[in-house]
C-alpha positions, 0 to 999 in steps of 0.5 A: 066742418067750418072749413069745408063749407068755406072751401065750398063757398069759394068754389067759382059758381061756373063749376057747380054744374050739378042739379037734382038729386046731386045739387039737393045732396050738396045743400042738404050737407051743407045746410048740416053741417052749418046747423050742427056747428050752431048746435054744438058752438051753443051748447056744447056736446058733440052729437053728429050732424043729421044725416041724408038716406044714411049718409053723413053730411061730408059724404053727401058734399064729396059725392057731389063734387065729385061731379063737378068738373075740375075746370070750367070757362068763366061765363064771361069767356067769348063764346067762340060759337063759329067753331062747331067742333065742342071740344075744341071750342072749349079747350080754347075758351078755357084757355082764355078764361084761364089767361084771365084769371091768371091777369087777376093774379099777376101771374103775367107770364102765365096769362102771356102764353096762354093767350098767345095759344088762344090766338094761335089755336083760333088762326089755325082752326080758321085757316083749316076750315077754310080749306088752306093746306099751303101759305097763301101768296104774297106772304113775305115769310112763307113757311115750308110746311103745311098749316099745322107746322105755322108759328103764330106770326105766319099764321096771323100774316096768312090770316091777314092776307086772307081776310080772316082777320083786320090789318090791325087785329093782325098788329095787335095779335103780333105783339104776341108772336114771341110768347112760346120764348117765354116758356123756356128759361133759356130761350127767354134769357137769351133774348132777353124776354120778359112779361109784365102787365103790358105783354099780358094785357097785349096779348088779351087784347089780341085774342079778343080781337081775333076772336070778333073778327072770326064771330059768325057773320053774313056779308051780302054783295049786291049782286050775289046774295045766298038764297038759303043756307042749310045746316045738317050736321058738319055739312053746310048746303049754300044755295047762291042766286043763279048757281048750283047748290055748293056743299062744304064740309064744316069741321071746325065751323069755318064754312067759305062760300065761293060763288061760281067762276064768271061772277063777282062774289066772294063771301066768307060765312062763319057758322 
């Protein structure tokens, strides 16, 4: 019993997402077992613990962590609110908070890939939402198919180009291109690839930086500001100063705005 309440100890408080009954059950077994470890250490004997509506302490801590999830963002996981689509966004989250946790425990490999699939998996989502079926021109290594065939250093190239991401956002998410080397052996001993805390904190730092320059923003040009923008469902209403009312359909929350042909405007909104 001393050890199940140690193991429960150590579960991340991200994961205990009960409440009510459930939350009440896991105390109540808890705080029984601890008193009948006290009982039985003072003097002596081997009468059970108390139990709960019948049931015993162990049942009642099994049955509420059985309604826990398994894995969980860190709070501390950037929040990725542009992306509207829930489980998307949280595949993503957890996958960075799951790089982190792999950089606590040296495990740099680990922590390398996944970042690298984070930045991945952000770039495609943004290049998707805003509606971009073929690589933007001016892009020296062009890919042939659509966005979901694009390695990351194409999508970071597209990405820059269509301002949804900084140049330097882009140099430092480049350091990450390679990470899909390294999940072959062959591949990463043939190229002579390796991680270590460099590449892994490299890495992070590309996601981190993705990650702000998608975060929602608002930028207003002088000369063509939005009057008002309505949010219903998956759908975004823009209404511009002098235009028509513009419709888009908002998938992973990525919504761009275009204003009408003749004026100067062009405004990237993320939701």
């Amino acid at each position: 019993m001393a050890s199940i309440i140690n193991l429960v100890d150590d579960i991340p408080v991200e994961l205990l997402t009960i409440s009510g009954d459930d939350y009440t059950g896991l105390v109540v077994g808890l705080e029984s077992m601890g008193a009948a470890i006290e009982r039985w250490n003072f003097r002596g004997g081997d009468d059970p613990p108390r139990t709960l509506d019948g049931k015993s302490p162990v049942h009642l801590v099994r049955d509420a962590l059985s309604k826990c999830p398994d894995e969980r963002p860190a709070p501390t996981t950037t929040e990725l609110v542009f992306i509207i689509d829930d489980s998307l966004r949280e595949s993503i989250r957890l996958d960075i908070s799951s790089a982190f946790d792999a950089l606590h425990r040296s495990d740099f490999k680990a922590a390398t890939v996944l970042a690298g699939a984070a930045i991945e998996a952000l770039l495609l989502a943004a290049v998707q939402a805003g509606g971009h079926t073929s690589p933007p021109s001016g892009m020296k290594n062009k890919p042939r198919g659509g966005p979901e065939t694009w390695d990351l250093a194409q999508f970071i190239e597209a990405a820059t180009l269509l301002g949804l991401i900084k140049p330097e956002t882009g140099e430092q998410a480049g350091r990450a291109k390679n990470f899909r080397n390294l999940i072959h052996p062959g591949r990463a001993q043939r190229l002579s690839e390796s991680c270590d805390r460099g590449t892994a904190l490299a890495a992070l730092a590309g996601v981190e930086l993705v990650s702000r320059d998608l975060q929602p923003l608002s930028k207003k040009p002088s000369n063509c500001a939005p009057h008002s923008i309505h949010v219903q469902k998956k759908h975004v209403k823009v209404v511009m100063h002098g235009n028509n009312p513009q419709t888009f359909n908002c998938q992973t929350g990525i919504v761009p705005m275009h204003a009408t042909r003749g004026t100067q405007c062009g405004l990237h909104v993320f939701i």
